[in-house]
N, C-alpha and C positions, 0 to 999 in steps of 0.2 A: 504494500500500500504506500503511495506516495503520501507527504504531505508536504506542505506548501507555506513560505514564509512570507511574511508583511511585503518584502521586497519584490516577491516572486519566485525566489530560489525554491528549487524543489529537491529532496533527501525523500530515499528510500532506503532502506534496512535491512541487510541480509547476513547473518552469523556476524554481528557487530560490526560488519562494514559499511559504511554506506555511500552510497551512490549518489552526487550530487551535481545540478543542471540548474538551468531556467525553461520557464514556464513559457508553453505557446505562446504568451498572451506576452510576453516581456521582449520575443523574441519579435514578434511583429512590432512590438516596439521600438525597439532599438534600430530593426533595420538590416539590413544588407551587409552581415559578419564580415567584415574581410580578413582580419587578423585575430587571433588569440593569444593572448600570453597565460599560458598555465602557469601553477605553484611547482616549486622545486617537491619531489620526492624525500618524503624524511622530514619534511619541514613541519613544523606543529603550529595549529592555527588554535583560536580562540572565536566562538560565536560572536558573529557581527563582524568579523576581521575582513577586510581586504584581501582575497585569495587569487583573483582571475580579473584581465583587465580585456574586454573585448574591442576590438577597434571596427565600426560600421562605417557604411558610406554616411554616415550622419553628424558622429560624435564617439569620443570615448567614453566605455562606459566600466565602474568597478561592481563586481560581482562579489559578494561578500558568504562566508561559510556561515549556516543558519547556525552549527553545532561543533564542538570543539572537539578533538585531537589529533592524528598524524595523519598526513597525506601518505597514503601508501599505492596511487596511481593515479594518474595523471589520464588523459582519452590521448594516445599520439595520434592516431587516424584524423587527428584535428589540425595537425599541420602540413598536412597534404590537403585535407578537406574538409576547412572551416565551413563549407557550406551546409554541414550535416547539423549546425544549431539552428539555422536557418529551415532549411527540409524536416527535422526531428529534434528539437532541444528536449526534448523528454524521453527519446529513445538512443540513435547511434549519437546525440550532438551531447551526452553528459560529458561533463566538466572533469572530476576528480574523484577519486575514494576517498573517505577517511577512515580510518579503526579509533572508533569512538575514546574520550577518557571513560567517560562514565553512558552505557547504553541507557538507562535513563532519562535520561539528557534527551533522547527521541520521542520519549513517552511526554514529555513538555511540550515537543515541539507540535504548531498547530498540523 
């Protein structure tokens, strides 16, 4: 089950990992992806943190982690085909893993 943050970020949850993107509706928003910059692997984020910075034909835009702890992957198929946020931000266009601190921390989240 996805769920969905204030911002639009969407986290899904599977054996404490989860799966994190934006939302169709963020996606039409922003625009026409042309560039992504993912988070380094290893790196540990904090909810609300700055993780991903997208560049559209529009504007840049920072994509933030609804939930905190290690990025343990990153989507490479993003740097060949940032167009899959565009086509699928909820399916091939996620973002990053995390391996949660605490998986309750999902159970908060909306």
């Amino acid at each position: 089950m996805k769920k969905y943050s204030a911002r639009s970020e969407w986290a899904e949850l599977q054996d404490g990992i989860a799966t994190i993107g934006i939302s169709q509706q963020a996606a039409a928003e922003i625009g026409e992806v042309v560039f992504v910059e993912l988070p380094r692997i290893g790196s540990r984020v904090k909810a609300g943190q700055e993780v991903v910075v997208l560049e559209s034909t529009k504007a840049a835009v920072d994509i933030y982690s609804p939930l905190s702890g290690e990025i343990v992957a990153v989507n490479e198929a993003l740097s060949t085909k940032v167009d899959y946020i565009n086509k699928s931000p909820e399916g091939e266009g996620w973002l990053f893993r995390l391996k949660l601190d605490d998986a309750a921390e999902f159970d908060t989240f909306r």
